[in-house]
Legacy VTK file of the C-alpha trace (Angstrom):
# vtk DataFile Version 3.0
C-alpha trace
ASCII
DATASET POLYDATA
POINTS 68 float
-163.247 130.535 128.903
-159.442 129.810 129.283
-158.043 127.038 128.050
-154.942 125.010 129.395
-151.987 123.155 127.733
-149.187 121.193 129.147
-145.835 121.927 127.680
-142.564 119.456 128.786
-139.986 121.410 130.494
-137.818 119.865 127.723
-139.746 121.015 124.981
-139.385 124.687 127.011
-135.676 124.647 127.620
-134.879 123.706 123.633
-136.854 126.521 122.513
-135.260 129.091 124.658
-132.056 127.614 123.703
-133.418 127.921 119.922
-134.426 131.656 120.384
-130.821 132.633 122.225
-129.068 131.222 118.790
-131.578 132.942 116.541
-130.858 136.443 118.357
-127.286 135.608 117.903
-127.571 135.092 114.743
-129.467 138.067 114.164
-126.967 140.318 116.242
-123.742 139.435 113.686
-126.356 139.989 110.463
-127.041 143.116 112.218
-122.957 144.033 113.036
-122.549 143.157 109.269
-125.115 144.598 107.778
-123.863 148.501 108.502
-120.867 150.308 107.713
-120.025 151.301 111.417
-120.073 147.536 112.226
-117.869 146.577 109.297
-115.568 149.398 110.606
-115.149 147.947 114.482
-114.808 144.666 113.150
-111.579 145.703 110.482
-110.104 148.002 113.326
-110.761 144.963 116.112
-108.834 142.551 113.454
-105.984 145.335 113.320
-105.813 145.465 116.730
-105.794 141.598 117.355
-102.716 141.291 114.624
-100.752 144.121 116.299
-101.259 142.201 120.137
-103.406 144.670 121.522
-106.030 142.001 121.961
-105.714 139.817 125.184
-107.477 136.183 125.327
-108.322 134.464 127.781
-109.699 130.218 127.829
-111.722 130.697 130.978
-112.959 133.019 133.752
-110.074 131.906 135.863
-107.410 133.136 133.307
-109.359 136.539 134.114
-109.025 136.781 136.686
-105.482 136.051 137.042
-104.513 138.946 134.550
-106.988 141.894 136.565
-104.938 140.846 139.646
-101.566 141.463 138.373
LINES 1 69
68 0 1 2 3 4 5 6 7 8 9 10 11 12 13 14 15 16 17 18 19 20 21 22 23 24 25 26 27 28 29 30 31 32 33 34 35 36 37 38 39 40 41 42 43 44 45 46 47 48 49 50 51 52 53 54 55 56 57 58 59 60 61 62 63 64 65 66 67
């Protein structure tokens, strides 16, 4: 015998939002939780201070800078 529910899109849509911040979450406990990790982050900071780093507010700015 199967048995039906009805779930609001809503109700859908939050908890896939929910889950997407959870695994993000999880990700940066995971980046911090090893040595390696700890490592790229320190040499990415380095980097960053010295101007090695480019940033960018929006796609646009992108691709501005690959077309130079």
């Amino acid at each position: 015998m199967t048995e039906y529910i009805t779930v609001p899109v809503s109700l859908l849509k939050e908890l896939h939002e929910g889950l997407a911040k959870v695994e993000e979450v999880l990700a940066t406990l995971e980046e911090l939780a090893n040595k390696e990790g700890q490592e790229r982050i320190r040499e990415a900071e380095e980097e960053y201070i010295k101007g090695k780093y480019l940033t960018f507010k929006n796609s646009e700015e992108i691709q501005k800078k690959l077309q130079e």
